[in-house]
N, C-alpha and C positions, 0 to 999 in steps of 0.2 A: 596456379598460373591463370589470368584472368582471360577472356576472350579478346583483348586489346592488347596483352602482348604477347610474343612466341618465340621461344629457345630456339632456336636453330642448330644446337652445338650437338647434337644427336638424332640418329635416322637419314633418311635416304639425301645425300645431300644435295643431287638435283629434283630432287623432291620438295625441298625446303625453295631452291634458288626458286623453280619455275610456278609453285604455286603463289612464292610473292609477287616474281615479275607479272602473273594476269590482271591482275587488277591495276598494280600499279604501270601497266602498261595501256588501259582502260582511261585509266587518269590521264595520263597523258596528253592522249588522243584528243578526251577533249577536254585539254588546256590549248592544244595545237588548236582546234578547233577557234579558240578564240582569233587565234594568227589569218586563219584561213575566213574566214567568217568576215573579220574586219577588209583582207583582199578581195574576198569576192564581191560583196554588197559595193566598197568604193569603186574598184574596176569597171562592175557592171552598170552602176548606175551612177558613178560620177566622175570617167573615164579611164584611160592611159596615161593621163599629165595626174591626176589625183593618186594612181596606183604610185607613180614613181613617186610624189612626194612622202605616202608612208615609208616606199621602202628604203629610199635617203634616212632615216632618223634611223631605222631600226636595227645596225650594227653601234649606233652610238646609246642610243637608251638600254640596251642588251648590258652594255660596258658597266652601267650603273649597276642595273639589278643582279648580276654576278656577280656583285662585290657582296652583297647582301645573300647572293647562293653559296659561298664559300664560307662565309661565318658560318651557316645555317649546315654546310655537310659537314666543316670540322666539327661543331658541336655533337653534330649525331654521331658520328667516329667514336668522340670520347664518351657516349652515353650506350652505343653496341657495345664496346672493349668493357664498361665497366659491367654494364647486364648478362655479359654472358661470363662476367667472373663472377656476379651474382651480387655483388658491392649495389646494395638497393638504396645508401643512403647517400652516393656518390653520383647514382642516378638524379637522383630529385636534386643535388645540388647542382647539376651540372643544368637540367632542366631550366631552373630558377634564373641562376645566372647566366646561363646560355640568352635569355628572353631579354635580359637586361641591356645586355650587349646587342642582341638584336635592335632591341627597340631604338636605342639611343644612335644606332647608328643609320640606321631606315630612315629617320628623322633628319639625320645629318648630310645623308645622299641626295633626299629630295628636295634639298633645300640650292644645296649645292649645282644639283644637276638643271635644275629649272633654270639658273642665273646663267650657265652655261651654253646652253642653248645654241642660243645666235652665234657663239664663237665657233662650235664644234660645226656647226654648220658650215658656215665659211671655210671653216681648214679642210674638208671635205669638197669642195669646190660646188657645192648645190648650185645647180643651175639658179637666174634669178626668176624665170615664169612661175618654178614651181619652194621658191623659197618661203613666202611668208605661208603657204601651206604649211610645209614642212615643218614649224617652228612651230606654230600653234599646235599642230599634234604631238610634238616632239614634247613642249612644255606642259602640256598633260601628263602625258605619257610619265615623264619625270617626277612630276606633283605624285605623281600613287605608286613611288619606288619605296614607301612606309608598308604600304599593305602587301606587295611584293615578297618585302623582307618578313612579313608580318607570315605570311601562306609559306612560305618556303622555311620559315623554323617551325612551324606546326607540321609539317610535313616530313623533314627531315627526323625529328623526334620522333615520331609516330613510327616512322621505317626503321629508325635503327634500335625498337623495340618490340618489333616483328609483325606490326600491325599496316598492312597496304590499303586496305579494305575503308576505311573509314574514311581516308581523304576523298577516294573514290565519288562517295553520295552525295558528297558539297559539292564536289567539280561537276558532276551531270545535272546539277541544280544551274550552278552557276554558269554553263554552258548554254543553258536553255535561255537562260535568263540573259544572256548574252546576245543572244539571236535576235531576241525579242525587243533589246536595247538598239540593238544597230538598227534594224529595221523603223525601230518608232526616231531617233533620232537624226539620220542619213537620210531616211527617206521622208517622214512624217513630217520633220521637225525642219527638215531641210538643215541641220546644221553640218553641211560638210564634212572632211575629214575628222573635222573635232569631235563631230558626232561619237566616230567611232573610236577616238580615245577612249572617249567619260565611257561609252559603255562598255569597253574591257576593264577598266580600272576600276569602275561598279563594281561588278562581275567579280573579280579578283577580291577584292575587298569583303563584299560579300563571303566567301567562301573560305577565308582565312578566319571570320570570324566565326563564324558559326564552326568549325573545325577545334577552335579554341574552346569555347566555350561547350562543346560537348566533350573532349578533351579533358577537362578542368573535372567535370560532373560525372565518366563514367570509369577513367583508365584510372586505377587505383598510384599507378606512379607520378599522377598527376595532383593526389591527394596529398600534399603540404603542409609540412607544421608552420608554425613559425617561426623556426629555426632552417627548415629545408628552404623557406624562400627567402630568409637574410642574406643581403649581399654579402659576397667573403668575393674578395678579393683574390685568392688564391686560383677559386673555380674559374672568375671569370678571364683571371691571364692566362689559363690552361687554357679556354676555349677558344681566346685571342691567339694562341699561337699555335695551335692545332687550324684554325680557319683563317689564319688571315696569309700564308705560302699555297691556300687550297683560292683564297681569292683574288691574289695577285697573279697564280695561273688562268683562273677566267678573265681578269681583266688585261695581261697583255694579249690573252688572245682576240678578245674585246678590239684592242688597240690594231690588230691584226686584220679584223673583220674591218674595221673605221678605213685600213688603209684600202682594201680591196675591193669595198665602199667606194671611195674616190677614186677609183680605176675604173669601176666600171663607170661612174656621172662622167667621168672624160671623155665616154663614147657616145654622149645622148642620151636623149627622153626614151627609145625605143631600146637600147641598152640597159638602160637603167628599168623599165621595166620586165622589161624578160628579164631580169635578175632576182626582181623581187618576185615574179612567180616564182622561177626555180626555187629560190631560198625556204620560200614557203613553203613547197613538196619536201624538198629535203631536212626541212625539218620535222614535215610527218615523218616522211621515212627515218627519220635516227630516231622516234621513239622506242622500236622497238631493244634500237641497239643501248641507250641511253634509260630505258628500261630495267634491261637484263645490267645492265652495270650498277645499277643504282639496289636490283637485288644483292647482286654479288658482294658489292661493297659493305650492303648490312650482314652478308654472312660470314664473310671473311672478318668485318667487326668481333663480333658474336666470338668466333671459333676460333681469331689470335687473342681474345681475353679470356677464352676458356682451355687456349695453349694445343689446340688442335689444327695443330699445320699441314697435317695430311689432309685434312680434311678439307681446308683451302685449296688446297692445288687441284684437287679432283675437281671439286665443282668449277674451278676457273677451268679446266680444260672443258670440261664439258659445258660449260656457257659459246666457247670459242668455237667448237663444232657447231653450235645451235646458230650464232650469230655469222658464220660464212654459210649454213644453208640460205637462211635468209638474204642475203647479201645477191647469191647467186638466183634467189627467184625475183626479186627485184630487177635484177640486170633484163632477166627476160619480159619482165613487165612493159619497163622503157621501150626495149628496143623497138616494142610493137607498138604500143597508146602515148609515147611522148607526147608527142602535137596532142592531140586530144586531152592530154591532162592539164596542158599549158590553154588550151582554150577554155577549159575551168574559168580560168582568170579573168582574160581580156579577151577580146573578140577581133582587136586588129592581125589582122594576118602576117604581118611583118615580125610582130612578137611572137606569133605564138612559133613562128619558123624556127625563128632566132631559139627560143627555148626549149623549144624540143629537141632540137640538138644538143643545146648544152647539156640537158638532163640525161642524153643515149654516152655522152661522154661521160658523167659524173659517173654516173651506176658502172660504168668499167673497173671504179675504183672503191667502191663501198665494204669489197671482204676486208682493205685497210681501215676502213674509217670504223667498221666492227673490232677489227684488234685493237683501236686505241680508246676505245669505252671498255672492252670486258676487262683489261689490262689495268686501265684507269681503275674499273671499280675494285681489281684487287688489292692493289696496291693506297689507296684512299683508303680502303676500309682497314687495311693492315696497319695505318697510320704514317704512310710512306710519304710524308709530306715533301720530303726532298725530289721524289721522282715530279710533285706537282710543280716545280719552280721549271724542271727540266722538260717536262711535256707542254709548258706553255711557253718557252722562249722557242723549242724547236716551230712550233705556229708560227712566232713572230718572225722569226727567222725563214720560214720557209714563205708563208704569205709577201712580207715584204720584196724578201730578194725573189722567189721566182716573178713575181709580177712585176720587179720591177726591169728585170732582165725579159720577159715575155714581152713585153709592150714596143720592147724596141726591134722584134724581129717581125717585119711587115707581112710574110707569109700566117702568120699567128692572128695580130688584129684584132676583134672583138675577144675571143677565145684564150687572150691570155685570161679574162675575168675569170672562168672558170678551171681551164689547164692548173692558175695558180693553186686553186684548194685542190687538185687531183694530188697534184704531183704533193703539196703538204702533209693532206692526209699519207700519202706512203713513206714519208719519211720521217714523220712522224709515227706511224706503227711501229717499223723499224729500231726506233730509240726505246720507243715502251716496251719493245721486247725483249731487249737487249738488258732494260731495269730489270725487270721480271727475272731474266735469266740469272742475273748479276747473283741472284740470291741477299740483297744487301735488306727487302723488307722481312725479310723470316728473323732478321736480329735485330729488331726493334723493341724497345722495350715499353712494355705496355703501361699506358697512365695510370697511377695509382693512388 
């Protein structure tokens, strides 16, 4: 067994789950970092009309690159389930043509999404002060959904062959190097919000390659004959259809976020940015939860290809405990430094009002927004592609209709933008549990 990958279908099983999620829980942070980085550099130094214009695009550019994350975790699915059956030559095919499929379609997103643009804008109701911002960051932003999809299968791979560690040293590279981009570009360069496009899309760019290419040079399953990297068509419908029910769950919920999006630009510039800080925190905050699912999901891989179902459920409970502790010291966090986290951001005091509260609401609800990632990651990694089509129309469904039933009750007012993802997130928990329970992923049958 090489240093780059790791069995997980034997020994302590929250032992396995928690020593993946550290690192790749590290990764994360600062990938988020890049989210927060690009907010705070624009907020602070190119105001509250500049913050709302990134954060207008960023449930629609989100929409792209999910398509692109869903190829990229059904791939890994069927490369855990084969590794932990030990099938090493179905590994490297899946690898190969996994990349194939990526690539061609990374290609076909950014091409796609960049001509878009301007429409998605519009159907979104972007105010017009801060439109022609929003498009030019947007259409960047779009342009590097190749490298996106390029980082998120290298990643994806590397996890569901038990390696966290290695994405890790490319992100804290590429994080720095991020800093260093936004600051010379935003401020140096003076080029605006664009600024801070190019330099996450650098950034990102960077770090999927280098990720590859040491990838390719040290992980022995990355070593290809030329028969493991001939296309076959059989691997790559397998991966097409293991990731594409995993990526039309991100993208209606995508579609979910667009509309919640234009709920909150119906209320304003000062709406609209006390949204985009919140969105920003709380996507710190769900890496830990999004984390621990994304271990889970590769050991539940692992251990339904190696026909160890006991051994799934334990560790799913026990990530479930981990992720409501955390949930519940969060809540205490808010209740006291809201205002103060949202001044992070922006400096006008009307925002940071506005989102400090939103933020003492949200964390009311975050032990659900934890059940429906540790749930999610078991049932993805089990191969439970059905519960993915079911967990993303309940978003769609619950985004849409509570916000659109919220907005009309005047005691509510700004606070349906955020009530609607509360009340989502729990009923959405609720149906993931309900999968879970059904027992309907323990009879799946695994790719062969």
């Amino acid at each position: 067994m090489s240093s780059y990958t790791k069995s997980m279908t034997s020994g302590s099983e929250w032992g396995h789950i928690i020593r993946f999620t550290l690192p790749l829980l590290a990764g994360n942070l600062f990938q988020q970092l890049y989210n927060i980085v690009d907010s705070v550099i624009v907020g602070k130094f190119l105001g509250a009309d500049a913050l709302a214009s990134v954060g207008a695009t960023g449930s629609m550019t989100y929409f792209f690159y999910t398509l692109c994350i869903g190829l990229a975790t059904g791939a890994g699915i069927l490369i855990a389930q084969s590794f932990g059956a030990g099938r090493e030559r179905d590994v490297k095919a899946y690898i190969a043509n996994s990349a194939y499929v990526l690539g061609f379609f990374g290609v076909a997103v950014s091409i796609v999404s960049t001509a878009c643009a301007p429409f998605l804008l519009r159907l979104t109701d972007t105010p017009a002060e801060v439109f022609d911002t929003a498009l030019g960051y947007m259409r960047i932003s779009c342009a590097g959904t190749a490298a996106v999809a390029a980082y998120n299968w290298i990643n994806s791979v590397m996890r569901s062959l038990g390696d966290s560690k290695t994405p890790l040293v490319f992100l804290i590279v590429a994080s720095i190097l991020n800093v260093g981009l936004d600051l010379l570009f935003v401020v140096g360069f003076d080029m605006g919000v664009n600024g801070a496009a190019w330099a996450t899309i650098t950034a990102q760019g960077i770090s999927a390659l280098g990720s590859i290419i040491f990838a390719f040079m040290k992980n022995p399953m990355f070593m290809l004959t030329s028969e493991d990297a001939a296309f076959n068509k059989r691997y790559a419908e397998r991966c097409v259809k293991m990731g594409v029910p995993i990526a039309l769950q991100n993208a209606v919920i995508s579609v979910s976020m667009i509309f919640l999006q234009r709920t909150a630009n119906g209320f304003g510039k000062t709406v609209m940015a006390a949204y985009t800080a919140t969105m920003r925190v709380e996507q710190l905050i769900q890496q830990p939860f999004s984390s621990l699912s994304a271990a889970l999901s590769t050991f539940a891989g692992q251990n339904t290809g190696a026909g160890e179902t006991r051994r799934v459920i334990k560790g799913y409970r026990q990530s479930v405990l981990a992720s409501c502790i955390f949930a519940l010291v969060m809540l205490a966090v808010f209740m006291v430094f809201s205002e103060n986290i949202v001044g992070f951001f922006v400096d006008e005091a009307q925002v940071i009002e506005t989102g400090g509260r939103a933020l003492k609401l949200s964390s009311c609800f975050y032990i659900f927004l934890g059940l429906i990632h540790t749930t999610r990651g078991l049932l993805n990694g089990a191969g439970d592609v059905g519960y993915a089509m079911v967990n993303g129309f309940c978003e769609v469904i619950g985004r849409i209709g509570f916000a659109s039933i919220l907005v009309r009750i005047p005691a509510v007012g700004v606070w349906a933008v955020w009530g609607t993802t509360c009340l989502t997130w729990f009923v959405t928990a609720v149906m993931s549990l309900i999968r879970y329970r059904s027992g309907k992923w323990q009879k799946i049958t695994v790719q062969k």
